[in-house]
N, CA, C and O atoms as CSV, one atom per row, in Angstrom:
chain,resi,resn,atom,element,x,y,z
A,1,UNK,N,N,119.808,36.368,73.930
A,1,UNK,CA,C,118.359,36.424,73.826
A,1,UNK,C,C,117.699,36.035,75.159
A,1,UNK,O,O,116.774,36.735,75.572
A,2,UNK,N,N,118.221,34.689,76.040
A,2,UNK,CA,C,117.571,34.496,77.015
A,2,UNK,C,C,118.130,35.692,78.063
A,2,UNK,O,O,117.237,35.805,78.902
A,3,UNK,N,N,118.674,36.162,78.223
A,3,UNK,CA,C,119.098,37.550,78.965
A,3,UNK,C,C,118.453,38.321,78.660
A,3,UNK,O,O,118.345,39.118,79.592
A,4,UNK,N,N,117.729,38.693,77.591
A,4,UNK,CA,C,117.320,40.051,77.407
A,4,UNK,C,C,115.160,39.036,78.128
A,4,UNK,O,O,114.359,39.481,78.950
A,5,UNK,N,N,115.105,38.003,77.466
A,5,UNK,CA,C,113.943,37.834,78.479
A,5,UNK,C,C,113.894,37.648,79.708
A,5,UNK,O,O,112.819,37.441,80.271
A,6,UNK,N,N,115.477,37.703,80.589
A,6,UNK,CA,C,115.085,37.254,82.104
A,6,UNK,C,C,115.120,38.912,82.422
A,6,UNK,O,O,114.904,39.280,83.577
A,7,UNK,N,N,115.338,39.685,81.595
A,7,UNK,CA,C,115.400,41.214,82.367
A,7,UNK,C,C,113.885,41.915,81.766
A,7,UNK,O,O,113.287,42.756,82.437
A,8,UNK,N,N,113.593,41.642,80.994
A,8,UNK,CA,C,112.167,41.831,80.920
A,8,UNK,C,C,111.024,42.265,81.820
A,8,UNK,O,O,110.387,43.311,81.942
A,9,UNK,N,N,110.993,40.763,82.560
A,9,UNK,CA,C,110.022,40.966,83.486
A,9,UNK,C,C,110.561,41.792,85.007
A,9,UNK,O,O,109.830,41.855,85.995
A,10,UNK,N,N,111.918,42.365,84.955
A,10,UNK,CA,C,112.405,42.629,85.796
A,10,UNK,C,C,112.289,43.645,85.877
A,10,UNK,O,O,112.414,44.166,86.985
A,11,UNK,N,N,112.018,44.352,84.833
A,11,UNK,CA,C,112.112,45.708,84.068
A,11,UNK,C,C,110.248,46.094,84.501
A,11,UNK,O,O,109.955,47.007,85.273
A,12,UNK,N,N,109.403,45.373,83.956
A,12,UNK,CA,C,107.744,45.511,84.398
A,12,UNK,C,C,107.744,45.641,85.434
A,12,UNK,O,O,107.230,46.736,85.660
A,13,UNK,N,N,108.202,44.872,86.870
A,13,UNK,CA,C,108.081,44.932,88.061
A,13,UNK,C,C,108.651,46.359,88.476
A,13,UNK,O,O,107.899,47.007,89.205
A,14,UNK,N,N,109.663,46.855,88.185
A,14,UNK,CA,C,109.924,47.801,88.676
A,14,UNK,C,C,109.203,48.601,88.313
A,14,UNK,O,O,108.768,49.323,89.210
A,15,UNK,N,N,108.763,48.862,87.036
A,15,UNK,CA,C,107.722,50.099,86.788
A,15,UNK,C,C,106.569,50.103,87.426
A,15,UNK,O,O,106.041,51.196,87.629
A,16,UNK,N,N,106.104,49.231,87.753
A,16,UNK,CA,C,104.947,48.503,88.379
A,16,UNK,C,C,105.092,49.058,89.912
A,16,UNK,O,O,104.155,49.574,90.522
A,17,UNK,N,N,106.325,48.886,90.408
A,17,UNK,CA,C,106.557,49.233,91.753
A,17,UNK,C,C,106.492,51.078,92.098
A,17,UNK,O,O,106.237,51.920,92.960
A,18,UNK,N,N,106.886,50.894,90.848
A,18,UNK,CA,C,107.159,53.296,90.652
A,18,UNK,C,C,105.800,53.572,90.766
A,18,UNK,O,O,105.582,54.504,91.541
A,19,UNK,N,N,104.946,53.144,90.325
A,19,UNK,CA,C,103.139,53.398,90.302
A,19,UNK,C,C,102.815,53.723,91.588
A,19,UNK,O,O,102.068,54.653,91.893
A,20,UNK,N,N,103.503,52.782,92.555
A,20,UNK,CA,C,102.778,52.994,94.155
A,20,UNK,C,C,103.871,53.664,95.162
A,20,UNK,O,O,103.887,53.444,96.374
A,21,UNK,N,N,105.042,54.757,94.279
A,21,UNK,CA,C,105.554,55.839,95.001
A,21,UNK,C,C,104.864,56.659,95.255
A,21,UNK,O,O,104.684,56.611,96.471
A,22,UNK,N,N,104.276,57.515,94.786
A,22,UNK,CA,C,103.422,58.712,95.011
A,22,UNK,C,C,102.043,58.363,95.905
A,22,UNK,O,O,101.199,59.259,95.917
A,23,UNK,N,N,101.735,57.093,96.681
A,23,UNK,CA,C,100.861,57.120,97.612
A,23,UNK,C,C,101.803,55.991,98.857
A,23,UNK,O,O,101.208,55.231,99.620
A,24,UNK,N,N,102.978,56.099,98.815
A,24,UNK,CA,C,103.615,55.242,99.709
A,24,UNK,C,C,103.445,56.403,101.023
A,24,UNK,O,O,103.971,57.512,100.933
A,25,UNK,N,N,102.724,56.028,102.112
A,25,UNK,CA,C,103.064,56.944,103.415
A,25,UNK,C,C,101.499,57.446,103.332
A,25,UNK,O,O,101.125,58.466,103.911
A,26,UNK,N,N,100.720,56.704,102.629
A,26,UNK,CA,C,99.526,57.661,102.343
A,26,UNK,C,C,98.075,56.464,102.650
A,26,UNK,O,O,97.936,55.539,101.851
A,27,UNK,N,N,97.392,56.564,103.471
A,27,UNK,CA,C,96.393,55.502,103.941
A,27,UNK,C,C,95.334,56.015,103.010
A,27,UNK,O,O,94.889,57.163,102.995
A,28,UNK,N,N,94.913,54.802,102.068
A,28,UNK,CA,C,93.778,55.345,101.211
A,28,UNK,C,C,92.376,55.575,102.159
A,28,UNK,O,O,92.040,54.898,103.131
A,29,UNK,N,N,91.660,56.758,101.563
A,29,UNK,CA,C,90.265,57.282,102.103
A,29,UNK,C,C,89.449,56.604,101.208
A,29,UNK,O,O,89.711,56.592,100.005
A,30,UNK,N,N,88.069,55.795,101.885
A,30,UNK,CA,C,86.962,55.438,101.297
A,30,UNK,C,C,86.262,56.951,100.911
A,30,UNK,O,O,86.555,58.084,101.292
A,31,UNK,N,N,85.139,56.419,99.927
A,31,UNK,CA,C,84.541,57.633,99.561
A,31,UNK,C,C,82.942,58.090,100.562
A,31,UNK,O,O,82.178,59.055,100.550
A,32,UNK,N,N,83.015,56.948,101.251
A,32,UNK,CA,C,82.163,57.591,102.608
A,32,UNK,C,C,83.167,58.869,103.670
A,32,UNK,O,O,82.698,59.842,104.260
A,33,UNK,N,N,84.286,58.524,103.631
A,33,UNK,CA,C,85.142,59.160,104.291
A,33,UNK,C,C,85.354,60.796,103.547
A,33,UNK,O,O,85.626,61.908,104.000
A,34,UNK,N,N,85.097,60.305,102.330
A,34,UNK,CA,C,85.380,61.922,101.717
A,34,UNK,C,C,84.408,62.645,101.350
A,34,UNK,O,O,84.451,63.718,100.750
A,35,UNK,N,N,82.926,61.674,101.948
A,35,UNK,CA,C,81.706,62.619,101.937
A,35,UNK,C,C,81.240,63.168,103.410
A,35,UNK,O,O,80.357,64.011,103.566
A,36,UNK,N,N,82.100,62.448,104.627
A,36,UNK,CA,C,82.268,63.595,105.811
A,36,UNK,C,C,83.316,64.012,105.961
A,36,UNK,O,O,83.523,64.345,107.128
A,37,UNK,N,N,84.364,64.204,105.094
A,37,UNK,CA,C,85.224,65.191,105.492
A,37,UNK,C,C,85.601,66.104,104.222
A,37,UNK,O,O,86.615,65.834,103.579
A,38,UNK,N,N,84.853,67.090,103.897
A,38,UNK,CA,C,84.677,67.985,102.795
A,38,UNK,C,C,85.709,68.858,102.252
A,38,UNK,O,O,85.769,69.423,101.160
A,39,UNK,N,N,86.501,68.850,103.235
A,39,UNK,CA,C,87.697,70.287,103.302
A,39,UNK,C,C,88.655,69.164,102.691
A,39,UNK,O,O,89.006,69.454,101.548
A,40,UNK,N,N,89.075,68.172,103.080
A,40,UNK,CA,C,89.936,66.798,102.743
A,40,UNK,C,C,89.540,66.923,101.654
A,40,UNK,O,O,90.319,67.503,100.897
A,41,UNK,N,N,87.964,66.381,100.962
A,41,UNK,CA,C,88.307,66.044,99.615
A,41,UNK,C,C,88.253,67.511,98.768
A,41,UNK,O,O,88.138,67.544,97.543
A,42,UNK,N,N,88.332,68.438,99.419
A,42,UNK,CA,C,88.431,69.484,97.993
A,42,UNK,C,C,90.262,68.988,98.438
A,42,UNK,O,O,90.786,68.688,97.365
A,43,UNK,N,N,90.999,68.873,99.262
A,43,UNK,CA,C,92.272,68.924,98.957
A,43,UNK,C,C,92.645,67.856,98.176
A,43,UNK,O,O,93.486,68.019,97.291
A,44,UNK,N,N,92.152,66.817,98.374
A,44,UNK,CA,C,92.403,65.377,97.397
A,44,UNK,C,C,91.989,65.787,96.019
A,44,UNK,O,O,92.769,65.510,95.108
A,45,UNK,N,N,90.737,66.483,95.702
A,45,UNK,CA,C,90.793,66.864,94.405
A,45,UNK,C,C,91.928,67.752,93.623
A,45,UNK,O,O,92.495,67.478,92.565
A,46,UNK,N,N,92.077,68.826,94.415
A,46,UNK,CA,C,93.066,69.477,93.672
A,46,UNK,C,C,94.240,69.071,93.649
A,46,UNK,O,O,95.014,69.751,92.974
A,47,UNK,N,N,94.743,67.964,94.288
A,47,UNK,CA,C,96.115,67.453,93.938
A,47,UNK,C,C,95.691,66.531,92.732
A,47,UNK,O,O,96.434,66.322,91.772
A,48,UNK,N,N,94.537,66.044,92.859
A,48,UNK,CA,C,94.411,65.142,91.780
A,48,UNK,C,C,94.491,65.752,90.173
A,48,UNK,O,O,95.220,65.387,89.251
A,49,UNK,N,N,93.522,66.749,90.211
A,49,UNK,CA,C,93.949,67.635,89.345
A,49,UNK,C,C,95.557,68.174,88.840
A,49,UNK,O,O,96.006,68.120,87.695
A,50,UNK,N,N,96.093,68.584,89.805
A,50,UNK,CA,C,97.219,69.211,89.732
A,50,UNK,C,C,98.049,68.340,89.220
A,50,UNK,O,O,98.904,68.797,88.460
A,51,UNK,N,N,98.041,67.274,89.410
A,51,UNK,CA,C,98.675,65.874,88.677
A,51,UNK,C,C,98.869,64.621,88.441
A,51,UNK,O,O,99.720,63.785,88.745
A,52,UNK,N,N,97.129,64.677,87.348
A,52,UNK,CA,C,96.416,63.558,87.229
A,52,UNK,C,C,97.538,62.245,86.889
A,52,UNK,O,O,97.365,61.066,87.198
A,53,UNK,N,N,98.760,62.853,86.142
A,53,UNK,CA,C,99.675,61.255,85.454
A,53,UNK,C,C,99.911,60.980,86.412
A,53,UNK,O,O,100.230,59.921,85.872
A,54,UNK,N,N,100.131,60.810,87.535
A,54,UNK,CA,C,100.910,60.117,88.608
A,54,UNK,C,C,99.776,59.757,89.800
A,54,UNK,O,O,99.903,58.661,90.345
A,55,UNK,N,N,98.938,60.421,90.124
A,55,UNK,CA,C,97.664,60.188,91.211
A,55,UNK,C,C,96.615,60.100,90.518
A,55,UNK,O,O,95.760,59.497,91.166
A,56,UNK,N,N,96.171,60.476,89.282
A,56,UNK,CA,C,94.452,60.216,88.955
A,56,UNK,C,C,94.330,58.612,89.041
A,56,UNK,O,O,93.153,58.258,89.115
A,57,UNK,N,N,95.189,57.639,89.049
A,57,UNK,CA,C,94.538,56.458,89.328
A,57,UNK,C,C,94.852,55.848,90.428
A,57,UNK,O,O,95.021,54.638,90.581
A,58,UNK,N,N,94.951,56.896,91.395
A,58,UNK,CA,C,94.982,56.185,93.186
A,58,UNK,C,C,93.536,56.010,93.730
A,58,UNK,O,O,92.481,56.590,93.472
A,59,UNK,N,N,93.833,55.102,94.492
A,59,UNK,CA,C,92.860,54.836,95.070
A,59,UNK,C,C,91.587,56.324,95.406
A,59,UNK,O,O,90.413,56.601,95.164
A,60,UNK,N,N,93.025,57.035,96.233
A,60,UNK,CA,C,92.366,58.651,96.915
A,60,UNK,C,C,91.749,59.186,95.990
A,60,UNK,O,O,90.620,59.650,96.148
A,61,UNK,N,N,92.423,59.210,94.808
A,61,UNK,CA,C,91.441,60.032,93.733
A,61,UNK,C,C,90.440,59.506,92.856
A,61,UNK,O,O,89.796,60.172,92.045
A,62,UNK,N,N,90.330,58.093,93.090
A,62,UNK,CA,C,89.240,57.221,92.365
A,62,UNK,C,C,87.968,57.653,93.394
A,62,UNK,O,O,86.973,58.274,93.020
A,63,UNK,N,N,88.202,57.226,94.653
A,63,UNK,CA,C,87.553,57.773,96.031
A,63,UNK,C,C,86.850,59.293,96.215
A,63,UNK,O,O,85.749,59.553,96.701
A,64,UNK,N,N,88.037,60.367,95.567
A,64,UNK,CA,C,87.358,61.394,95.886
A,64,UNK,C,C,86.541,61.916,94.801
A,64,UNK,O,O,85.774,62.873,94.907
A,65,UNK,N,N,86.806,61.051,93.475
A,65,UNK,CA,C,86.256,61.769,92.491
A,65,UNK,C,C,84.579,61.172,92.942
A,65,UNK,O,O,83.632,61.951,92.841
A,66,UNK,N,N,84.448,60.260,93.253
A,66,UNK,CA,C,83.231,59.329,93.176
A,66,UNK,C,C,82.692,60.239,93.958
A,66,UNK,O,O,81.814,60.994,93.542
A,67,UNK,N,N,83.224,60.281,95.368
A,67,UNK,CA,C,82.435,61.612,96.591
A,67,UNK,C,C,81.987,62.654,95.780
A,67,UNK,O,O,80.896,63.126,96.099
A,68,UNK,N,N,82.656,63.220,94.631
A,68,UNK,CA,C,82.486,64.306,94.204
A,68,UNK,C,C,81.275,64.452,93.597
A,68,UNK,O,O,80.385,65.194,94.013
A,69,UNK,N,N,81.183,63.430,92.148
A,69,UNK,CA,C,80.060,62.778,91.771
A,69,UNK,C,C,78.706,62.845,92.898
A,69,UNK,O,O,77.760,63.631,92.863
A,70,UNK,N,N,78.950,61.841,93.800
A,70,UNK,CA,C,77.514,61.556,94.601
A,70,UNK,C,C,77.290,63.094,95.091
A,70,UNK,O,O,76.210,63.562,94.731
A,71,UNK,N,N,78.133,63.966,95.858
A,71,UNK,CA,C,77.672,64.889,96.051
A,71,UNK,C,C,76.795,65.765,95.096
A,71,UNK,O,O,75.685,66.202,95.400
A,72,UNK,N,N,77.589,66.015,93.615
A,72,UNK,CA,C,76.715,66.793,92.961
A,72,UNK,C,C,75.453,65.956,92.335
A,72,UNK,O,O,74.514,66.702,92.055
A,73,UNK,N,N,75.221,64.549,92.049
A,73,UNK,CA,C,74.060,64.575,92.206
A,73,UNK,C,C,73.249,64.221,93.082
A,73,UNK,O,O,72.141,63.792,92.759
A,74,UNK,N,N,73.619,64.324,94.313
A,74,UNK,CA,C,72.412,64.385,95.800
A,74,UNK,C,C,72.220,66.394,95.638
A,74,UNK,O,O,71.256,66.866,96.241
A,75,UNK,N,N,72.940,67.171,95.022
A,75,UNK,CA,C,72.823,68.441,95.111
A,75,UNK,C,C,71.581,68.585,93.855
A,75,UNK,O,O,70.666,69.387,94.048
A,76,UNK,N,N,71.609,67.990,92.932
A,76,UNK,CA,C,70.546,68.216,91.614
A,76,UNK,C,C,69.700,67.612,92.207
A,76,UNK,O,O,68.617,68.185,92.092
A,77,UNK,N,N,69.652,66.702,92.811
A,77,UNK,CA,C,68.156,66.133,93.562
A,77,UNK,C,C,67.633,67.028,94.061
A,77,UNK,O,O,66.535,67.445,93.695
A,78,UNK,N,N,68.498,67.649,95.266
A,78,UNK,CA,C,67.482,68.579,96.405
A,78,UNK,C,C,67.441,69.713,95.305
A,78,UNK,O,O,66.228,69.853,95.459
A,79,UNK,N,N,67.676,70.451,94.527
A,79,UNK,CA,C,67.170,71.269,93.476
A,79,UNK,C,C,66.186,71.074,93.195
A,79,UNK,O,O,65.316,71.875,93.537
A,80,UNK,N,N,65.807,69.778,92.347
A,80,UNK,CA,C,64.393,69.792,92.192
A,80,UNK,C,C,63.249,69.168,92.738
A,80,UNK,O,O,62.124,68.764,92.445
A,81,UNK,N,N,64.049,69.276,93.659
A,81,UNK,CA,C,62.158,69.469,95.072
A,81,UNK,C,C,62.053,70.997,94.987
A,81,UNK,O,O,61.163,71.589,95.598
């Protein structure tokens, strides 16, 4: 029994650690950053899309979704002027 709780938490950490493979090598973008560089975040979106289980909760795609957001509504603003 005490074996199966010292591997437990050994077992969380590692899964925990698998979470931050898919942005290891990857410098997160603020979302000021992905509202001047436009071509970037349509590419950050569509990976995000392409495969939300593993990147929709990175930083990049928390970041680009938000850019995405502010953009379309600074775009409904200037509409209705």
């Amino acid at each position: 029994m005490t074996t199966r709780l010292a591997i437990l938490p050994l077992t969380v950490a590692a899964a925990l650690m698998g979470c931050n493979e898919a942005q290891k090598g990857q410098e997160s973008k603020t979302v000021g950053w992905f509202l001047d560089h436009r071509e970037e975040l349509a590419m950050a979106l569509k990976a995000c899309r392409d495969d939300p289980g593993a990147l929709g909760t990175t930083p990049n795609c928390m970041n680009a979704n938000e850019a995405r957001n502010k953009i379309t509504i600074q775009e409904m603003k200037d509409a209705l002027k």
